[in-house]
Rosetta silent file (secondary structure, phi, psi, omega in degrees, C-alpha in Angstrom):
SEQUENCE: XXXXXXXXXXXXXXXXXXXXXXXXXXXXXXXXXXXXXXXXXXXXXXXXXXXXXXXXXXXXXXXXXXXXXXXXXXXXXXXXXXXXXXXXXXXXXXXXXXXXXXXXXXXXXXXXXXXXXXXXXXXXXXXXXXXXXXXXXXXXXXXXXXXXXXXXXXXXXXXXXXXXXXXXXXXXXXXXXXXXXXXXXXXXXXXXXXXXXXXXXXXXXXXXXXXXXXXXXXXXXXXXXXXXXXXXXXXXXXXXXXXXXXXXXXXXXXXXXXXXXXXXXXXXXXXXXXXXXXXXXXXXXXXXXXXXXXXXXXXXXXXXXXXXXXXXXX
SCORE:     score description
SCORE:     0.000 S_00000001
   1 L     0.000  150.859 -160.418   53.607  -25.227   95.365 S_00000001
   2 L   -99.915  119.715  179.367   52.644  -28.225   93.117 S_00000001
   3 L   -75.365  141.704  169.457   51.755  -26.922   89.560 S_00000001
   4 L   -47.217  148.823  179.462   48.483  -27.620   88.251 S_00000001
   5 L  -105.994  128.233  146.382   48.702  -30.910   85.431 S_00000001
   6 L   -60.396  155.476 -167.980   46.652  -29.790   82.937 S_00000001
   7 H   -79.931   19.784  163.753   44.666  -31.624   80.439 S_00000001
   8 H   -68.513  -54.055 -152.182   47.419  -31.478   78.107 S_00000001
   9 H   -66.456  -39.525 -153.051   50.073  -32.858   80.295 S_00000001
  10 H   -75.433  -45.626 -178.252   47.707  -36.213   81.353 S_00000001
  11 H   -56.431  -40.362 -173.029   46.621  -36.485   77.532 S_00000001
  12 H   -90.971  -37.273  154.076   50.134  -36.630   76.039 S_00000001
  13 H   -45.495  -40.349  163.673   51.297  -38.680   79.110 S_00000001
  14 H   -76.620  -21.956  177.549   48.717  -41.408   78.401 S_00000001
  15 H   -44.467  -59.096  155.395   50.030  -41.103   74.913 S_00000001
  16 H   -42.710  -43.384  161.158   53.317  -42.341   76.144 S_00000001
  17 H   -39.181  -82.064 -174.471   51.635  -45.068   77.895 S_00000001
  18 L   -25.952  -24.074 -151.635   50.185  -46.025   74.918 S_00000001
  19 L  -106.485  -21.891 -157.716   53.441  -46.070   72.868 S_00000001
  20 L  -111.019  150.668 -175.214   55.485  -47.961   75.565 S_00000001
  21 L   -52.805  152.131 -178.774   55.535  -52.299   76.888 S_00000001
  22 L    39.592   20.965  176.186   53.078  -52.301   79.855 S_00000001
  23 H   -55.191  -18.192  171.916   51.913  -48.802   79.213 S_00000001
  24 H   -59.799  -89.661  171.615   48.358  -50.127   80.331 S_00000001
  25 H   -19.403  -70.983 -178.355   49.523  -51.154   83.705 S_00000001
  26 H   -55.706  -44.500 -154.711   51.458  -47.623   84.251 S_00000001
  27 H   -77.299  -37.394 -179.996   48.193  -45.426   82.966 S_00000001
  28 H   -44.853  -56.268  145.553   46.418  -47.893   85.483 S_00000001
  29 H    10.687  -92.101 -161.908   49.179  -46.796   88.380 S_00000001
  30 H   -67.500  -16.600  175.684   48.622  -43.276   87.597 S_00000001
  31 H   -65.466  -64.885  175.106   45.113  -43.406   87.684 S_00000001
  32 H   -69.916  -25.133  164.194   44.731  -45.062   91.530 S_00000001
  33 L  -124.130   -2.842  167.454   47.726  -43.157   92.864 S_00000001
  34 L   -91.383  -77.867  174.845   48.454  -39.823   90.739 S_00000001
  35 L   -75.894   11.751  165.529   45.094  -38.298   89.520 S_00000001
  36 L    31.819   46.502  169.712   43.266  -40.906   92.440 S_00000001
  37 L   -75.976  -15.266 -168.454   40.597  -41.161   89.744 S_00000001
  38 L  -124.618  149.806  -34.197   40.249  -45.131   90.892 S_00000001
  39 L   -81.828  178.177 -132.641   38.671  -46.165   92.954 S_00000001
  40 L   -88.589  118.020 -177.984   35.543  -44.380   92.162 S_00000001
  41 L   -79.432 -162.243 -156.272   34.366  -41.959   95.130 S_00000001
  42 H   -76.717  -35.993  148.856   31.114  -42.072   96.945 S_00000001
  43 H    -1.537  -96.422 -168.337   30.009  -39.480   94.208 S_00000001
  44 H   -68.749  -19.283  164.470   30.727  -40.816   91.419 S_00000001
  45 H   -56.931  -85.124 -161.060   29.577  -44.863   92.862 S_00000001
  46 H   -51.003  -33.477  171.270   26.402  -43.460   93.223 S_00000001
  47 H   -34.603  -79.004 -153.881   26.427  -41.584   89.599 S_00000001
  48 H   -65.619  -37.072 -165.316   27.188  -44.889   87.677 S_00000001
  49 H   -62.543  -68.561  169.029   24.288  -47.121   89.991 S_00000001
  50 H     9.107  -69.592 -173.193   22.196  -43.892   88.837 S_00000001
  51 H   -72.211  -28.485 -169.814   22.779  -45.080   85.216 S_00000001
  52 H   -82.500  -15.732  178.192   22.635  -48.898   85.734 S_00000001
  53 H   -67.209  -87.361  164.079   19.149  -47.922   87.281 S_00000001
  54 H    -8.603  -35.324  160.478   18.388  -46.202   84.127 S_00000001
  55 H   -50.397  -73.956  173.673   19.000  -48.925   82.541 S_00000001
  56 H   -52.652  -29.721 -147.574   17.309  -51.625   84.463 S_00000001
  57 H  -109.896  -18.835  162.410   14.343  -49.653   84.281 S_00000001
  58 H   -55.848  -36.886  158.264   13.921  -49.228   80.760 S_00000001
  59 H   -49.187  -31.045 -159.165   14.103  -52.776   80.173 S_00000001
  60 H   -87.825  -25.042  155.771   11.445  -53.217   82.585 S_00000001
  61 H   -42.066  -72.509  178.326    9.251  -50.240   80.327 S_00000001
  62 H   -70.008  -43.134  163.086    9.875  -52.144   77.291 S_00000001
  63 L   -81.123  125.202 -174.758   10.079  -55.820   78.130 S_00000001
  64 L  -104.236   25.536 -174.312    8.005  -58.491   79.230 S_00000001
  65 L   -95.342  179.260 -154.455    9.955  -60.834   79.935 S_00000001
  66 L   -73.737  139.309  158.826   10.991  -62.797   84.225 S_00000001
  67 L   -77.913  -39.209  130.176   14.092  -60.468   84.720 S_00000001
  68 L    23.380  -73.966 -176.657   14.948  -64.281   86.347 S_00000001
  69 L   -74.643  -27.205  166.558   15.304  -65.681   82.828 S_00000001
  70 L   -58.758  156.420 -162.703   17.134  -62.941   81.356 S_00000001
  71 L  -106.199  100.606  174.136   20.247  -62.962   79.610 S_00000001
  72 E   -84.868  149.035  147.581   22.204  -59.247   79.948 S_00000001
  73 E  -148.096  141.293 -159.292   24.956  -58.247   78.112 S_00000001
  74 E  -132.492  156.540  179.107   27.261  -55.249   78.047 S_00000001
  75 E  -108.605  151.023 -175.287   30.502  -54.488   75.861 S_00000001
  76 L    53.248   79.518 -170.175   33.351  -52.257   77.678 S_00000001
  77 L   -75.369  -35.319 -175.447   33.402  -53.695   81.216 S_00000001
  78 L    65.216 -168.970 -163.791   36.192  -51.819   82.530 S_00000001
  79 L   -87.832  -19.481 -161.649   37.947  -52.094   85.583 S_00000001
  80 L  -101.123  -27.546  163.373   35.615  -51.917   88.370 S_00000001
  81 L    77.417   33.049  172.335   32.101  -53.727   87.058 S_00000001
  82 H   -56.005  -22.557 -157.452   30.154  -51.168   88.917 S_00000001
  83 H   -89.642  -62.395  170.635   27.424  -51.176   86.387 S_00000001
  84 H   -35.524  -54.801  166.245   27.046  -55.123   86.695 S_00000001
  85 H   -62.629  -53.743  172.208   26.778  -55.851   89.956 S_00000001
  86 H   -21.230  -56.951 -176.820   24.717  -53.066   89.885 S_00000001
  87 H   -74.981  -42.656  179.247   22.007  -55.065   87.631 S_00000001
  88 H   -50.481  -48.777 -169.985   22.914  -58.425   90.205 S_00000001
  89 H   -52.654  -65.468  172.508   21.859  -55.915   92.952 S_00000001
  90 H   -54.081   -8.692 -162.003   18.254  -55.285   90.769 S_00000001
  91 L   108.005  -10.472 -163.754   17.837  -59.450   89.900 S_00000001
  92 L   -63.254  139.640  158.593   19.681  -60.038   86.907 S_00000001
  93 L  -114.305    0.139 -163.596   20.874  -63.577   87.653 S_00000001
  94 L  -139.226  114.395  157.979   22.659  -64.001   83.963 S_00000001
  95 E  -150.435  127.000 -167.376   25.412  -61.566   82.192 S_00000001
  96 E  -107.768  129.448  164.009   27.807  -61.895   79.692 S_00000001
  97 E  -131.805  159.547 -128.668   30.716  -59.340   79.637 S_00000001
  98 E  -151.744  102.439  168.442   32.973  -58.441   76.887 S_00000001
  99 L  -152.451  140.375  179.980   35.985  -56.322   76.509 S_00000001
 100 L   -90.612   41.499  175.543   38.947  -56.104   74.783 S_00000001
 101 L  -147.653  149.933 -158.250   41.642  -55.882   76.791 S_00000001
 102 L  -107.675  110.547  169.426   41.527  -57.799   80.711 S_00000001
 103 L  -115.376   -2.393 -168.328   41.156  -54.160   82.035 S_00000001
 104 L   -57.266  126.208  168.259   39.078  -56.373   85.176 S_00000001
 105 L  -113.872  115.541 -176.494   40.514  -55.331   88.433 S_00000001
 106 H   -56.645  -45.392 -170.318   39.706  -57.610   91.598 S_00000001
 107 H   -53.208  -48.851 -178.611   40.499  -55.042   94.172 S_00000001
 108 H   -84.669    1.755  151.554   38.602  -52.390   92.784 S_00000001
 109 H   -48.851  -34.407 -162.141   35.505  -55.181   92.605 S_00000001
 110 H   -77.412  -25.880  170.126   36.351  -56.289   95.646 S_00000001
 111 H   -73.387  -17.018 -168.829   35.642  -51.772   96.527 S_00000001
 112 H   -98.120  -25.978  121.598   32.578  -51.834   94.475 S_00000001
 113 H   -14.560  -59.192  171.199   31.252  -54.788   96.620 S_00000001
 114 H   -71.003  -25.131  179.809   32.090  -52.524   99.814 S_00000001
 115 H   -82.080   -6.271 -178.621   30.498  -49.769   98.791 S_00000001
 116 H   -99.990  -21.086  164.357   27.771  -51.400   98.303 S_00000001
 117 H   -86.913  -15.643  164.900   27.372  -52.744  101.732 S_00000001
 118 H  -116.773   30.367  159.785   28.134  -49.813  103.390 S_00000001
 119 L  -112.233   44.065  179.745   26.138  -47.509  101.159 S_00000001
 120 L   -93.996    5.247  168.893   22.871  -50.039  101.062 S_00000001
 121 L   -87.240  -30.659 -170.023   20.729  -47.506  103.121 S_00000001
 122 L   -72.868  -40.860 -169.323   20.994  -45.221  100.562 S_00000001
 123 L   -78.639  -10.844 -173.742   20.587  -47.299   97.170 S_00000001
 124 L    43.802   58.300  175.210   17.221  -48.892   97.642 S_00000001
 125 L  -135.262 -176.430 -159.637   17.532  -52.095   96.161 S_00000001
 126 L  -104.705  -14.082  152.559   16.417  -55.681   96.762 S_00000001
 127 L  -145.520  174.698 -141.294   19.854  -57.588   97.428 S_00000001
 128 L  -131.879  110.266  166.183   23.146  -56.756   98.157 S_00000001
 129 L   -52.964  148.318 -155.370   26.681  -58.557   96.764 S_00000001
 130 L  -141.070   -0.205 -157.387   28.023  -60.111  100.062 S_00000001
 131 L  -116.328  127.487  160.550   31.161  -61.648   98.429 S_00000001
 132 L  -103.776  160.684  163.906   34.709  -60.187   97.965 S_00000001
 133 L  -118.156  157.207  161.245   37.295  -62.071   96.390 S_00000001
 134 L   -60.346  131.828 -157.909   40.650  -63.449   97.618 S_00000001
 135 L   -61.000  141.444  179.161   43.885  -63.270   96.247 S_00000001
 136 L   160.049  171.937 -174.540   44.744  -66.183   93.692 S_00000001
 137 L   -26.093  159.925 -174.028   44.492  -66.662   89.860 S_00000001
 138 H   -93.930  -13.246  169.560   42.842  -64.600   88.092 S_00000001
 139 H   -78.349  -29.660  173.568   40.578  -67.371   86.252 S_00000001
 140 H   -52.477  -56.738  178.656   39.907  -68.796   89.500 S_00000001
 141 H   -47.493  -41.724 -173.319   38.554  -65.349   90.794 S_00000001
 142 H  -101.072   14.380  141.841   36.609  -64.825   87.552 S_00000001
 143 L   -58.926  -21.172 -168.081   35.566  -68.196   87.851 S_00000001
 144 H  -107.620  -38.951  161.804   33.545  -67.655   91.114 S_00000001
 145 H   -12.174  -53.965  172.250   32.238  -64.092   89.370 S_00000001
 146 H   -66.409  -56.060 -135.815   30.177  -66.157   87.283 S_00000001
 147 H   -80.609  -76.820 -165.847   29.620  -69.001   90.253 S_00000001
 148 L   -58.478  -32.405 -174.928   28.473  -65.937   93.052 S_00000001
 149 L  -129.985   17.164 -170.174   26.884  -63.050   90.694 S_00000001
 150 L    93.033  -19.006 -142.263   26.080  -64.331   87.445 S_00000001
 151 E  -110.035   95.870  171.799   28.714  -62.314   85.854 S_00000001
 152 E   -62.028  117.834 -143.258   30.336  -64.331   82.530 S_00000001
 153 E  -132.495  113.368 -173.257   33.142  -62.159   82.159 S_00000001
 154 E  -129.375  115.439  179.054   35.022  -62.695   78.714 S_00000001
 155 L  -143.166  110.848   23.481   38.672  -60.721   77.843 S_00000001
 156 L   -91.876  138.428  175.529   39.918  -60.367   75.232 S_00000001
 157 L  -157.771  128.156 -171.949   37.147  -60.434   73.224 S_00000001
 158 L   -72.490  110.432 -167.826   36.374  -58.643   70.200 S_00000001
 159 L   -78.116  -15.368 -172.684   32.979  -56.902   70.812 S_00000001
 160 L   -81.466  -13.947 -176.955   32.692  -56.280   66.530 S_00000001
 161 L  -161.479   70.474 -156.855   32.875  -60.295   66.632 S_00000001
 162 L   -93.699    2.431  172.469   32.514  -62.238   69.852 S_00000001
 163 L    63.865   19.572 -178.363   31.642  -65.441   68.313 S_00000001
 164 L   -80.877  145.869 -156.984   29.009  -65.886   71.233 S_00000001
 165 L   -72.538  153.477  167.610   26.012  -67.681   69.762 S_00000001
 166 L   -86.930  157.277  178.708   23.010  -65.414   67.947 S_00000001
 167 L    72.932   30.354 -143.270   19.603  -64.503   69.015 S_00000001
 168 L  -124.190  -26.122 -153.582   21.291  -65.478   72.366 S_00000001
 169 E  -148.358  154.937 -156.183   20.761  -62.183   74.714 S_00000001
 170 E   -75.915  -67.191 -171.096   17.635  -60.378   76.236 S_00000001
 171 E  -115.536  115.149  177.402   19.465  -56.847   76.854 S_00000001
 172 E   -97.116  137.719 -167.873   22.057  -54.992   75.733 S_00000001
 173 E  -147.524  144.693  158.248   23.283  -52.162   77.950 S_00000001
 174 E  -173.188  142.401 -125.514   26.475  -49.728   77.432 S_00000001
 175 E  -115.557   73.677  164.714   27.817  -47.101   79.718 S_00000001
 176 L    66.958   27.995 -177.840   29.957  -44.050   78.710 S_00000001
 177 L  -124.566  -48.967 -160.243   31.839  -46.428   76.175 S_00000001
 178 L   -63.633  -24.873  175.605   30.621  -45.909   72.370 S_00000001
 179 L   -97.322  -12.087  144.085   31.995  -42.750   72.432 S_00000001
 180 L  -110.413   50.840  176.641   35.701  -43.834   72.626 S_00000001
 181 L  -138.573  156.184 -174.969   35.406  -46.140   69.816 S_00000001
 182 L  -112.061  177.629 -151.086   35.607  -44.806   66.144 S_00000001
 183 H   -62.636  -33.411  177.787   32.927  -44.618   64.079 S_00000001
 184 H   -39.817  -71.481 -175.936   33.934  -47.822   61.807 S_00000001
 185 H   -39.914  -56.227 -164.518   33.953  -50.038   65.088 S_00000001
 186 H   -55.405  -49.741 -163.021   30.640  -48.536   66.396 S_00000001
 187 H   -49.539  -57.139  168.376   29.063  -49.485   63.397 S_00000001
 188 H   -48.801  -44.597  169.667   30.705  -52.987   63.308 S_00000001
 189 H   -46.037  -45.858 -149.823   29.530  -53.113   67.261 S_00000001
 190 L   -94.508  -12.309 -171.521   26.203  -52.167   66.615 S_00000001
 191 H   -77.820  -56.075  162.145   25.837  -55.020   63.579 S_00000001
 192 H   -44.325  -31.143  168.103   26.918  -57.439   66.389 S_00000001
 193 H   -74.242  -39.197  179.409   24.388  -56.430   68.821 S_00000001
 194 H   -72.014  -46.026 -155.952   21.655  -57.022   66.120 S_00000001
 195 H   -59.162  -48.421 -169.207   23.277  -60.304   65.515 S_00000001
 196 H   -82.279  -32.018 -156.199   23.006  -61.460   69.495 S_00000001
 197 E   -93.420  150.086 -146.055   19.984  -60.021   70.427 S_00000001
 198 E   -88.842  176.463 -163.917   17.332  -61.699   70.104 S_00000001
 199 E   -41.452  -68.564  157.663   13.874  -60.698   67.766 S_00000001
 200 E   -60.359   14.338 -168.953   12.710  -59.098   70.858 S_00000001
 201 E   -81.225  179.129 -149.830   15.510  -57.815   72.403 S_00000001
 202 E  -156.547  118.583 -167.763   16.304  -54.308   73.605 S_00000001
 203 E  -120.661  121.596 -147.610   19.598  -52.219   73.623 S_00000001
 204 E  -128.725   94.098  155.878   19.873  -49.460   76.364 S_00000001
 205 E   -99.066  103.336 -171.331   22.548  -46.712   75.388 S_00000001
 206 E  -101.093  120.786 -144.704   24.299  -44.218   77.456 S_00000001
 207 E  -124.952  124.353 -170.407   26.808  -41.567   75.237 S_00000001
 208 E  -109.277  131.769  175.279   28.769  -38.618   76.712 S_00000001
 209 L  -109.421   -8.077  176.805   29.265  -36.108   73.976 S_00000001
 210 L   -56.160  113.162 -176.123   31.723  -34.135   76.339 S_00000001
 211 L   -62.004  106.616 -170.650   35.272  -33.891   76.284 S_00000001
 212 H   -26.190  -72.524  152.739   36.379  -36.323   78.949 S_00000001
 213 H    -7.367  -27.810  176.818   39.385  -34.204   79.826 S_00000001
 214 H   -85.794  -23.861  171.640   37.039  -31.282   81.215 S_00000001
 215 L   -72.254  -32.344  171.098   36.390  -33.747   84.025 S_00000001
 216 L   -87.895  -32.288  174.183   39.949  -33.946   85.254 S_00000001
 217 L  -119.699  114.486 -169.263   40.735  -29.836   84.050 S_00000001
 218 L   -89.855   43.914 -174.947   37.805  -27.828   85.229 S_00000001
 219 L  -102.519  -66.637  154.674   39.906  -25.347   83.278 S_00000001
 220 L   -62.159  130.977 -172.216   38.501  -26.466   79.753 S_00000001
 221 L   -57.510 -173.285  155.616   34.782  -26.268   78.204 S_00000001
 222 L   -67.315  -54.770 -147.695   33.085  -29.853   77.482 S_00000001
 223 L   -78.474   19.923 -150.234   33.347  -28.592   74.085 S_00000001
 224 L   -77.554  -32.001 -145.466   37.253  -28.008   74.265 S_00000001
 225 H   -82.092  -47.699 -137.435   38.153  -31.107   71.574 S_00000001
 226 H   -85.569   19.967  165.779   35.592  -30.190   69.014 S_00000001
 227 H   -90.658  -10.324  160.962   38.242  -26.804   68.323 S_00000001
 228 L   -79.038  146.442  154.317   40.914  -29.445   66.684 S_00000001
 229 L   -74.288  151.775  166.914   41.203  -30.696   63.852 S_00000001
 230 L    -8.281  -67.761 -153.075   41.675  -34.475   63.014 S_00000001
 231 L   -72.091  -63.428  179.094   45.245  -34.296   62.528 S_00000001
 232 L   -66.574  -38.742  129.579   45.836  -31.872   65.549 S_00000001
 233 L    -0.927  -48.036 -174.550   43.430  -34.254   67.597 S_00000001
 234 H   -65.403  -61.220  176.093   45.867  -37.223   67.015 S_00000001
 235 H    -7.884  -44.241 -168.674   47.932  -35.922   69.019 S_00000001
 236 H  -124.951   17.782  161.981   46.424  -35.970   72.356 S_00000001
 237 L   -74.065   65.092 -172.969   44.090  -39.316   71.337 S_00000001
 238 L   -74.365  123.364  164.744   45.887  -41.731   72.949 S_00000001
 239 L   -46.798    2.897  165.070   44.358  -45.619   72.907 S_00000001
 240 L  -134.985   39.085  158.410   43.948  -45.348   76.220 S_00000001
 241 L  -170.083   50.572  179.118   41.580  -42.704   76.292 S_00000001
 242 L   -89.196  143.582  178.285   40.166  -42.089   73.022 S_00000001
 243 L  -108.487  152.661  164.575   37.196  -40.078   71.946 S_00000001
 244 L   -96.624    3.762 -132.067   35.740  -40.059   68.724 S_00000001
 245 L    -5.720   47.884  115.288   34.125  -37.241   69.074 S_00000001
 246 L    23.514   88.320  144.261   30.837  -38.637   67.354 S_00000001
 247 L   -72.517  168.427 -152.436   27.801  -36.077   67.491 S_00000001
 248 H   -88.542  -36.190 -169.179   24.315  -37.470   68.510 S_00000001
 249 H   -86.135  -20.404  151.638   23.376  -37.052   64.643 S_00000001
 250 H   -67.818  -59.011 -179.278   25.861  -39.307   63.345 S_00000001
 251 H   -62.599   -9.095  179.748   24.974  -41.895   65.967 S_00000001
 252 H   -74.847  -55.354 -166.888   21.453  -41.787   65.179 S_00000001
 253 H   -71.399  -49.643 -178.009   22.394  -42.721   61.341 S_00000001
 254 H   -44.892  -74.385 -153.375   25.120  -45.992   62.650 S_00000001
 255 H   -46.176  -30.577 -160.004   22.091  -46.926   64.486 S_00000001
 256 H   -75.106  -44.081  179.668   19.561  -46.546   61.907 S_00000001
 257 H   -92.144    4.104  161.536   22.003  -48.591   59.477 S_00000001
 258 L   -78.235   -8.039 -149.871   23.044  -51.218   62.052 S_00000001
 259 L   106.297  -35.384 -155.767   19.374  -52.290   62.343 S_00000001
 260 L  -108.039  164.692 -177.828   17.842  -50.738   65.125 S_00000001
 261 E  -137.091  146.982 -155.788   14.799  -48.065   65.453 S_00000001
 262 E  -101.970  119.042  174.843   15.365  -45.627   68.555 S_00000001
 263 L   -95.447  -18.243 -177.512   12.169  -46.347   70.870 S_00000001
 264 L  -165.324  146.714  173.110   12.682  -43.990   73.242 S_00000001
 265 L  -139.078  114.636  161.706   15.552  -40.738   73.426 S_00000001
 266 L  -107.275  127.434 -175.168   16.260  -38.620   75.958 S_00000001
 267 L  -101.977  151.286  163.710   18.976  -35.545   75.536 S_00000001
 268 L  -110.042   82.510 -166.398   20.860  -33.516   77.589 S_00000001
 269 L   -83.607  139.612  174.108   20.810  -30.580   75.523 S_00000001
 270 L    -0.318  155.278  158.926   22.911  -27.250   75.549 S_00000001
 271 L  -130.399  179.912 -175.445   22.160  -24.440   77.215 S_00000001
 272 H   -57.972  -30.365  159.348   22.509  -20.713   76.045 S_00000001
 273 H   -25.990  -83.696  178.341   25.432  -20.676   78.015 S_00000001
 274 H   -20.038  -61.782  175.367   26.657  -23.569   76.181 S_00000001
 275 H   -47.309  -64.897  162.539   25.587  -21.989   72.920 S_00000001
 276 H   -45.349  -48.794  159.126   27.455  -19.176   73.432 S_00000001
 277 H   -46.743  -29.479  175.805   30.667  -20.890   74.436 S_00000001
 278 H   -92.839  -28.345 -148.871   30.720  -22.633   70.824 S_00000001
 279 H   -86.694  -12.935  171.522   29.976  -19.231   69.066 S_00000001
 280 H   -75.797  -66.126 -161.158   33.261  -17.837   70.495 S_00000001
 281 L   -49.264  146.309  167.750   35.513  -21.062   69.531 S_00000001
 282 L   -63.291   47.062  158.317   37.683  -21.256   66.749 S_00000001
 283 L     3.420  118.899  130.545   35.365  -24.302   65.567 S_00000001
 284 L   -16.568   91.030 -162.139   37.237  -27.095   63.672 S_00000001
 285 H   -47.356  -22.338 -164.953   35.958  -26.682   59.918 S_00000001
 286 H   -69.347  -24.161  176.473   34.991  -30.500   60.448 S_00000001
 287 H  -114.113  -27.591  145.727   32.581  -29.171   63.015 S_00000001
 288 H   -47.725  -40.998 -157.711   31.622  -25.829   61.728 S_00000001
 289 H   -75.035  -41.907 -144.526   30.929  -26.702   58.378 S_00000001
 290 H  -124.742   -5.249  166.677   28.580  -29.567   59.196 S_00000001
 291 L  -141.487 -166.324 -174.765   26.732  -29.179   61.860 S_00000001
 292 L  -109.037  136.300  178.638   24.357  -26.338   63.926 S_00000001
 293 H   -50.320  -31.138  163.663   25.572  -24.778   67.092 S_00000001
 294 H   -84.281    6.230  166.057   22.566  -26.967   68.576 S_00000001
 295 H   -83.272  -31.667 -178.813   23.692  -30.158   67.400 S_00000001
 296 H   -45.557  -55.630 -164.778   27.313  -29.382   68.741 S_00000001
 297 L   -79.657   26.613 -160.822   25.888  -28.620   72.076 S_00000001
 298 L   -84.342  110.949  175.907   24.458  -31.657   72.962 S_00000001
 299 L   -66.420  -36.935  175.817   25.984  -32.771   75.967 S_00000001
 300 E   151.803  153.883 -142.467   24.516  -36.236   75.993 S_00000001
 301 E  -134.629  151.466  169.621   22.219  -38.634   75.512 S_00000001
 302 L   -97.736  155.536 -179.183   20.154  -41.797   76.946 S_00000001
 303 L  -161.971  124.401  169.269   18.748  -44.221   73.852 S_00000001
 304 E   -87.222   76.802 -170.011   16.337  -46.960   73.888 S_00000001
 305 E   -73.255  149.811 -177.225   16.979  -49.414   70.796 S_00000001
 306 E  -145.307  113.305  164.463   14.265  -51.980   69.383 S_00000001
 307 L   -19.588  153.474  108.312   15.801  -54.730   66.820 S_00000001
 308 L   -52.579  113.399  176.899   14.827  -54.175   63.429 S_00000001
 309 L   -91.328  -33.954  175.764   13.865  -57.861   62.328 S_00000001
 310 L   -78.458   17.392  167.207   14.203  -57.312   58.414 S_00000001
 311 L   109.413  171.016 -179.847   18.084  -56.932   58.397 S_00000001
 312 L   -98.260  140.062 -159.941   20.337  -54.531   58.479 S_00000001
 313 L   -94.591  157.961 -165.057   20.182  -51.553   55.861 S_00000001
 314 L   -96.649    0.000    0.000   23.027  -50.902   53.558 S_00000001
């Protein structure tokens, strides 16, 4: 019998990654052929278009401008660019993406491209990617990204400073990402986002307050991280899966002092379950002390951003 890996084992194992030459590569490996989290099942495909929808549609609430003319751009591309295509699939014809590390993987593009042709009865949308690509360089390949879908694809690139010109982009959209960045960076992120987007621009964020790790060990609450402390945290924080764990009430203050005013919020809030489930934990004083069992239980949130035109507050 195969013992269960727990989220211990896969947390201090990316740690090792982290610590060792080409540890990137190996947690990639283990991803696609140990814990077969990549690629992305039919599930979980459909999840993320879910969100890029979400996206897509909020711009179209708030904005008037030809989606035709627009410029998107998202930070933390990741490996598969489901979220992108996604927006080629709605019209975007223009997107610049930005991450820092070349985590792009053709193959699984070349899977997010099949799934999308043979799940197109299902997705309702108005065109379809039609293109896979073929093995050769990898600048060639992310040369015809750009050429076939639109999609300027730039790595390494420092999202806190991408040197990309200002007042340059329509939309800003990010995915599940803000919450493995630490709070400095977000801040730094979100100052950069005021910088590109333009007076009228619009930043569409979606932030998992969960502990990732409850998705691979259905063993552990959502809420299993916020019973460490800092110190005892480091531990299993590896850089190649870090949380900050961030509550929704801190990011509302980054935002508020990055510039931006939150036009539109939707939560996924606790439930008594939930509630319950914190009042038993040994709480972290960092998270007892400072916040209410209903900020804790916030599972996660959708966020609509509107520039702030008079600068960014101190």
């Amino acid at each position: 019998m195969v013992p269960r890996i727990n989220w211990r084992y896969k947390a201090l194992l990316q740690q090792a990654f982290s610590l060792v030459p080409y540890g990137e590569q190996m947690n990639y490996w283990a991803q696609r052929h140990v814990t077969k989290s990549l690629p992305a099942s039919d599930e979980k495909f459909m999840e993320i278009v879910t969100s890029a929808r979400k996206h897509f549609e909020a711009f179209r609430r708030y904005s008037r401008r030809n989606i035709a003319e627009t410029v998107f751009y998202e930070f933390g591309a990741g490996w598969d660019l489901i979220i992108p295509i996604s927006f080629y699939a709605f019209g975007v014809e223009r997107q610049t993406l930005v991450d820092k590390r070349k985590l792009l993987r053709f193959e699984l593009v070349n899977d997010t491209v099949g799934r999308f042709q043979r799940l197109q009865h299902e997705l309702h949308i108005s065109r379809f990617p039609d293109k896979c690509f073929e093995e050769g360089s990898k600048s060639d390949r992310v040369f015809l990204l750009e050429k076939w879908y639109g999609i300027k694809y730039l790595a390494p690139c420092d999202a806190r400073k991408t040197e990309l010109r200002g007042a340059s982009i329509d939309f800003i959209t990010s995915t599940n990402t803000l919450e493995h960045i630490s709070a400095h960076d977000v801040r730094l992120i979100l100052e950069e986002c005021h910088r590109l987007l333009k007076d009228d621009g619009l930043m569409s964020l979606t932030i998992d307050y969960q502990d990732h790790y409850s998705y691979f060990d259905s063993q552990i609450s959502v809420y299993n991280f916020l019973q460490y402390s800092p110190a005892a945290w480091k531990l299993y924080n590896s850089s190649l899966h870090f949380q900050n764990r961030i509550r929704h009430r801190e990011y509302l203050d980054l935002i508020n002092r990055s510039g931006f005013v939150v036009e539109e919020e939707n939560l996924i809030e606790g439930s008594n379950e939930d509630l319950e489930i914190l009042r038993r934990f040994a709480l972290a004083p960092t998270f007892r002390e400072l916040y209410t069992p209903a900020e804790l239980a916030i599972r996660g949130g959708d966020l609509v951003l509107r520039k702030q035109t008079r600068g960014v507050t101190s």
